[in-house]
N, C-alpha and C positions, 0 to 999 in steps of 0.2 A: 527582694525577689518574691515572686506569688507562689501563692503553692497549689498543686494541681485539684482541681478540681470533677469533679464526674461526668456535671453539663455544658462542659467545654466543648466549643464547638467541632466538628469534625473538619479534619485540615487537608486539602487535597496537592497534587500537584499542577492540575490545570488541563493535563492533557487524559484525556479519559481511558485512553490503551496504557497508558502506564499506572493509571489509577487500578487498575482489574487488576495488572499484574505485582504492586507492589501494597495494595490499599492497608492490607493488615497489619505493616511494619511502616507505615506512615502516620504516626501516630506524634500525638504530645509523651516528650520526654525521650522522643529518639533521635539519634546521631547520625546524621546524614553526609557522607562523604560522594561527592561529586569530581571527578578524577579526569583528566584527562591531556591528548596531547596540544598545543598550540591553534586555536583558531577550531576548535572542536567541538562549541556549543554549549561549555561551561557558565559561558555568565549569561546565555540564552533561555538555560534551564532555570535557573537561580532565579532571574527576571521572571519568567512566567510564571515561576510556584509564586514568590512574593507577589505579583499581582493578582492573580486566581484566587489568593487567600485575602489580600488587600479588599478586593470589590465586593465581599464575603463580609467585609467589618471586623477581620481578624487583622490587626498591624503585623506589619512586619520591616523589619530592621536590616540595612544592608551596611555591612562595617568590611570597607575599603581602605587597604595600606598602600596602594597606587593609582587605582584608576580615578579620574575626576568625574565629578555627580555630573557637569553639563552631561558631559561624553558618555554617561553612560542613558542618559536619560532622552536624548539625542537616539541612541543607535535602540533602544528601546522604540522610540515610535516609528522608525526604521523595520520593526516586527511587527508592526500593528499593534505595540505595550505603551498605552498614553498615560503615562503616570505622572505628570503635574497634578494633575486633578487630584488625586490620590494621597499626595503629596502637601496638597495644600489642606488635604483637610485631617491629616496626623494618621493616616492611616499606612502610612510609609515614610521608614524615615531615613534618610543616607546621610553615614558618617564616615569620615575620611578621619583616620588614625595616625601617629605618628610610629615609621616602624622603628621599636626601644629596642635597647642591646640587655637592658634587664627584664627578665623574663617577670620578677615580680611587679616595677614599674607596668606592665604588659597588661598582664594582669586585672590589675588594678584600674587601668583605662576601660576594657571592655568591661567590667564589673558594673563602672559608674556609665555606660550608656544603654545597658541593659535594662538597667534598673528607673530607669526614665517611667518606661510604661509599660503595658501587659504583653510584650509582645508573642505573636502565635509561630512566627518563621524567625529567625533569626540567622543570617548569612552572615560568613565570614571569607572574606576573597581577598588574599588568598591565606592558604597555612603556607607555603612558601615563602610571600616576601617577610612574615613573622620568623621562618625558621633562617633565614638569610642572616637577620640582623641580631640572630643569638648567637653565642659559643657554641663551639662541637661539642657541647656536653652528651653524655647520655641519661644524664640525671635528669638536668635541663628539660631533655626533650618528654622524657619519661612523667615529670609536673605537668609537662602543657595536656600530653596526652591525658592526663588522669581529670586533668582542670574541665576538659571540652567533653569528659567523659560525662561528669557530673553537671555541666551548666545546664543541660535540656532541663533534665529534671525540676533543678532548684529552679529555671524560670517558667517549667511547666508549657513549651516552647518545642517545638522542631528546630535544633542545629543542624545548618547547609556548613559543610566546611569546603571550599573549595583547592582544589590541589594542580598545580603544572605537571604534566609529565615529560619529560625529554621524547625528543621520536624517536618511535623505535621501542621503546620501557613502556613497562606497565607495570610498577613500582614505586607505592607511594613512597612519600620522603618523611615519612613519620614510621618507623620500622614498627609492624603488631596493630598500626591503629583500626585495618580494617578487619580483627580480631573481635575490639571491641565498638566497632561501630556495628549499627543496625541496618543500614542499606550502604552497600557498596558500587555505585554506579561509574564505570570505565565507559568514556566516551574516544572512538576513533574514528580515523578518516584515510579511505583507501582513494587511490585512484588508480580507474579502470577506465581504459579509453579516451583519455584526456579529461574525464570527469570524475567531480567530484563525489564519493559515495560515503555517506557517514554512516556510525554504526553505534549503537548504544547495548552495552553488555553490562547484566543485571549481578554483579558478581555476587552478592547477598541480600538478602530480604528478609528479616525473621519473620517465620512463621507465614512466609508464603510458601507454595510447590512451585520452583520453576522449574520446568524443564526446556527454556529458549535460552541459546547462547551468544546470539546476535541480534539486536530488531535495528533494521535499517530504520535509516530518519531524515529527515529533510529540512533546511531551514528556508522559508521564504517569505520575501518582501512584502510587508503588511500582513501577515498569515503566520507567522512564530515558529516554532518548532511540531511537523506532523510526523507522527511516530508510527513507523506502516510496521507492524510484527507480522512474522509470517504466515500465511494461510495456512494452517496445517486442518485435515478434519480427519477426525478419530474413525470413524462411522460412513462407511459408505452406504449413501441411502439409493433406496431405488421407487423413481417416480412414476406412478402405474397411468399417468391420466394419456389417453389417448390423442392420437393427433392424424385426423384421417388422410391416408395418400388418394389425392384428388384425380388421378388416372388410374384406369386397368392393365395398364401395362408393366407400370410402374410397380403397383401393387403385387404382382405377378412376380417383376423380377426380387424384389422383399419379401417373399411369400406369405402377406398378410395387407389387408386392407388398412393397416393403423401402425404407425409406429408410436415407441412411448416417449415423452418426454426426458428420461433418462437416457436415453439412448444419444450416443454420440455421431452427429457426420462429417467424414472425409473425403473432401472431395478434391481429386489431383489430374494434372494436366499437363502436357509436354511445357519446358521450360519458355520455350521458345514458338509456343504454338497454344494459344489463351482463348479457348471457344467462351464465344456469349453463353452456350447450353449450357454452362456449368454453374453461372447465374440462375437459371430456370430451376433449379432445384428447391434451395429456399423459400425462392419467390414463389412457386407453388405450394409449398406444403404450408407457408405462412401464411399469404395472402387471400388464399382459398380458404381456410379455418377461420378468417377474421382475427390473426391471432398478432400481437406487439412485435417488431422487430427491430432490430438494432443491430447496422452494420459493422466492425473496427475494421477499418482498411490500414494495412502498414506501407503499403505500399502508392495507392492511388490518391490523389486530394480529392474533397467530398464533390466537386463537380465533374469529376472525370467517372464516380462511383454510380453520383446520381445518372448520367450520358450512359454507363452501363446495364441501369437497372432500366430507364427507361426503354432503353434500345430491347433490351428482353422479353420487355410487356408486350413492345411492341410486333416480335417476332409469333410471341403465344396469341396474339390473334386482338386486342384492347385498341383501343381509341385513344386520339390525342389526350380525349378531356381525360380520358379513363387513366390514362396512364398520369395525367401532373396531378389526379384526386390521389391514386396510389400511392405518387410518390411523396408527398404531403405528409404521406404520416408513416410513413419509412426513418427514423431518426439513423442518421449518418453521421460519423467521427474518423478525422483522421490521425493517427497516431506515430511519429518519430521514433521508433525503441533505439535508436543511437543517442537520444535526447535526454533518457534518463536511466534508473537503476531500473533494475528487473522487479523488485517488489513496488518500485510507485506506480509502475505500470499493470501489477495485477490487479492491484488495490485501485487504483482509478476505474480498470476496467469492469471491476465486479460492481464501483458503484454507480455506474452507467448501465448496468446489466439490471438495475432496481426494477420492479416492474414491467421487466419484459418477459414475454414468452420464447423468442428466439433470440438468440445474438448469432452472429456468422462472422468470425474472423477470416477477414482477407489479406493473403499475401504469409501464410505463417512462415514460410520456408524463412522469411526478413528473421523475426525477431529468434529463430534459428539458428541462424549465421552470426548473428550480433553476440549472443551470449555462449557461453561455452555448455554442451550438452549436458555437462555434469551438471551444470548450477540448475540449466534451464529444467529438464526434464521432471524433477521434483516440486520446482516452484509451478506448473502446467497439469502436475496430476491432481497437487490439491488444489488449486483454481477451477480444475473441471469440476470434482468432487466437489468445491465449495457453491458452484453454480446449479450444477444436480442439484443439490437439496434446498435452494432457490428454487427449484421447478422450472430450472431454465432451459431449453433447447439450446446444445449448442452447434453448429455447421462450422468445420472449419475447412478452409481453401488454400492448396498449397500448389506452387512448381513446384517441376520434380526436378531434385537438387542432386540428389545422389543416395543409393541403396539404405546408409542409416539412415539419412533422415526420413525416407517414405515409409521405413519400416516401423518406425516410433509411433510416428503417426498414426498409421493401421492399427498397430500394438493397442495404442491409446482408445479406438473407435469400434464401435457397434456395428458402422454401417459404413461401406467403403465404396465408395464411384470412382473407377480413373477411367478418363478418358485419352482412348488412344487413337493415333493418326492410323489412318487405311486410306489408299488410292482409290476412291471410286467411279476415277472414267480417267482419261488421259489429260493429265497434268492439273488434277483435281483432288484435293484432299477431303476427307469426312471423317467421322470418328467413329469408332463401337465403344458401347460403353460398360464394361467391366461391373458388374457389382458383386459385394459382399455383405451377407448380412451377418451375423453371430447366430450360431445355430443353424444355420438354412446353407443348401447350397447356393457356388456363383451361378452368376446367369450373365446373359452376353445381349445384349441390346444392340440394334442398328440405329443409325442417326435416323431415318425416314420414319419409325417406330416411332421415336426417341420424341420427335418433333411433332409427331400425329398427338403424342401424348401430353405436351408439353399444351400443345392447344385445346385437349379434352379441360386443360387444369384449366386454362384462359377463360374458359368461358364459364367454368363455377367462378371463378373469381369477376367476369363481366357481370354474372347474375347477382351476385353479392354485390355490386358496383350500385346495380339497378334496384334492387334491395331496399338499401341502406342508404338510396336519392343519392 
């Protein structure tokens, strides 16, 4: 066995959010126990560190007492992990054990395939079918433990030990081991809504600070294990750069010619009653600036979004050509929140949000409904908060669902537009439209106003049109 050396190379696990959070106890000569219940991403995590470290020119060693090398090497490229190649050239090597009822015989196997060559990972899947085919001793168990305690070391090596948990437990089967391990990682799996939600919990790290107790994670086809930790941000920051309101009316009822970038908009509408004018909001203050925008609809598919923004343009006063130049560089997404967890959705959303100036979620009252207000409300303050110091504008657009949820929302926002139904001749509906700003008085808008101003914006934005060819 080697002995550790200084300029060895630095050993990761593959995925880089769990690199940040566990890096300084991922080290050579530490004990890594990887825990979890059935079907929960254990020998997915095991896979990708050994490759991450394999492609690296660091070997790593995979010692299985049940699973077969095709099959595992099979559901490996099943994750996008092609380790033939790897394989053939000795930088991975898979050994299949026989599991002994003598703990010394035991021993003495994994001893002589360790010592083959340098290796930087070494896995062992699982400690269960090892502790299966021993006596109940506590002696016994209390050698193996002290044996796995010291192997990192003597091979100067990161030990994976893998471990089953029953459902339900979170209770290795090696009593004290995750005492003396160096990372302790519990992997689970809830379901919520007929779907599947996994969870990875950092129970020790030395000599990291954690303070997360759950990081959702994802396994996908060709794409491996993505690890979404949650947006938390310490620091509310506040974004001074301006963003000019393209009418005087408007301006008026905001009482200021510029809103800032940090500033949040809520914009809300009878459930059952969905004016195009609520579109014109955005569409002005963005499109008038020359500024990026990015729509999330939860609720419309992106042709029914694109039909509404055009139909908008068209209402503020633009031309055919004017209006399909516009919509061109409008980027539009439509989003299912019943489709996945609530963190792969913030996390996607924020990295759709790269390089824009505005984003405008559509339909929020949806992903509302889908998750329960306790979960949702905190993961939504720091996704705002994390998009503010982005320098992102955010607009969001909701039905009105019922008193808490309009009131969150407000709660949430800087700057508040409802628009409400009023009879304006017989058997004819229009709107007034409500605003609030933070600081300023409300103020009360008429649709005819409303609409004079919407076309003041249309035509900085035809000028810019005419502009910019």
């Amino acid at each position: 066995m080697s002995a550790m050396t200084p300029d060895s190379p630095t050993l990761i696990t593959g995925i880089p959010e769990l690199d940040s959070l566990i890096g300084r106890s991922f080290t050579r000569g530490s004990m890594v126990v990887v825990a979890g219940h059935p079907g929960s991403g254990k020998t997915t995590l095991a896979l990708t560190i050994c490759r991450s470290n394999a492609v690296r020119q660091i070997p790593c060693l995979y010692i299985t007492f049940q699973e077969d090398k095709d099959k595992l090497v099979r559901y490996a490229k099943f994750l996008g992990l092609n380790l033939d190649e790897l394989e053939a050239m000795g930088l991975l090597d898979f050994v299949k054990l026989p599991v002994s009822t003598s703990i010394g015989d035991l021993i003495e196997e994994i001893g002589n395939v360790v010592r083959r060559k340098n290796y930087g990972i070494i896995v062992i899947d699982s400690i269960n079918a090892i502790l299966a085919g021993l006596e109940r001793s506590g002696v016994e168990r209390l050698y193996l433990q002290n044996y796995f305690y010291t192997l990192p070391t003597l091979t100067n090596s990161i030990l994976i030990l893998i471990s089953e948990l029953p459902l339900e437990s979170d209770i290795l089967p090696i009593a004290g081991i995750e005492f003396v391990a160096d990372i302790v990682v519990i992997l689970k799996h809830k379901i919520r809504r007929g779907l599947i939600e996994r969870y990875m919990e950092i129970r020790k790290a030395r000599g990291n600070s954690l303070n997360i107790a759950e990081l959702p994670f994802i396994i996908e086809e060709f794409k491996g294990l993505k690890l979404w930790p949650p947006i938390i941000v310490s620091e509310i920051m506040e974004n001074r750069e301006e963003i000019r309101i393209p009418c005087k009316s408007l301006a008026d009822a905001l009482g200021s010619p510029s809103i800032w970038k940090s500033e949040v908009i809520y914009i809300t509408y009878p459930s059952n009653s969905r004016p195009i004018y609520a579109a014109m909001i955005p569409l002005a203050l963005s499109l008038a600036s020359n500024l990026k925008m990015l729509v999330v609809s939860y609720k419309y598919p992106k042709e029914s979004i694109y039909y509404l923004i055009s139909k908008a343009l068209d209402m503020m006063g633009l031309t055919e050509d004017e209006v399909k130049r516009l919509i061109s560089i409008i980027e539009i997404t439509s989003l299912n929140p019943f489709s996945t967890s609530l963190s792969s959705i913030a996390h996607y959303e924020i990295s759709l949000a790269e390089g824009k100036d505005i984003v405008v979620f559509h339909g929020v009252d949806i992903p509302m409904v889908t998750f329960k207000l306790r979960r949702y409300i905190p993961a939504l303050y720091n996704q705002i908060n994390y998009l503010k110091n982005m320098g992102v504008q955010i607009v969001r657009m909701s039905s009105y669902i019922n008193r808490v949820m309009d009131r969150v929302n407000a709660s949430l926002s800087d700057i508040v537009f409802r628009f409400k139904p009023v009879m304006i001749e017989s058997g004819r509906l229009g709107y007034r439209i409500y605003t609030w700003r933070r600081g300023y008085h409300p103020y009360i808008m008429d649709l005819n106003i409303f609409e004079l101003c919407m076309r003041e914006a249309g035509s900085i934005i035809k000028s810019r049109c005419i502009h910019n060819g």
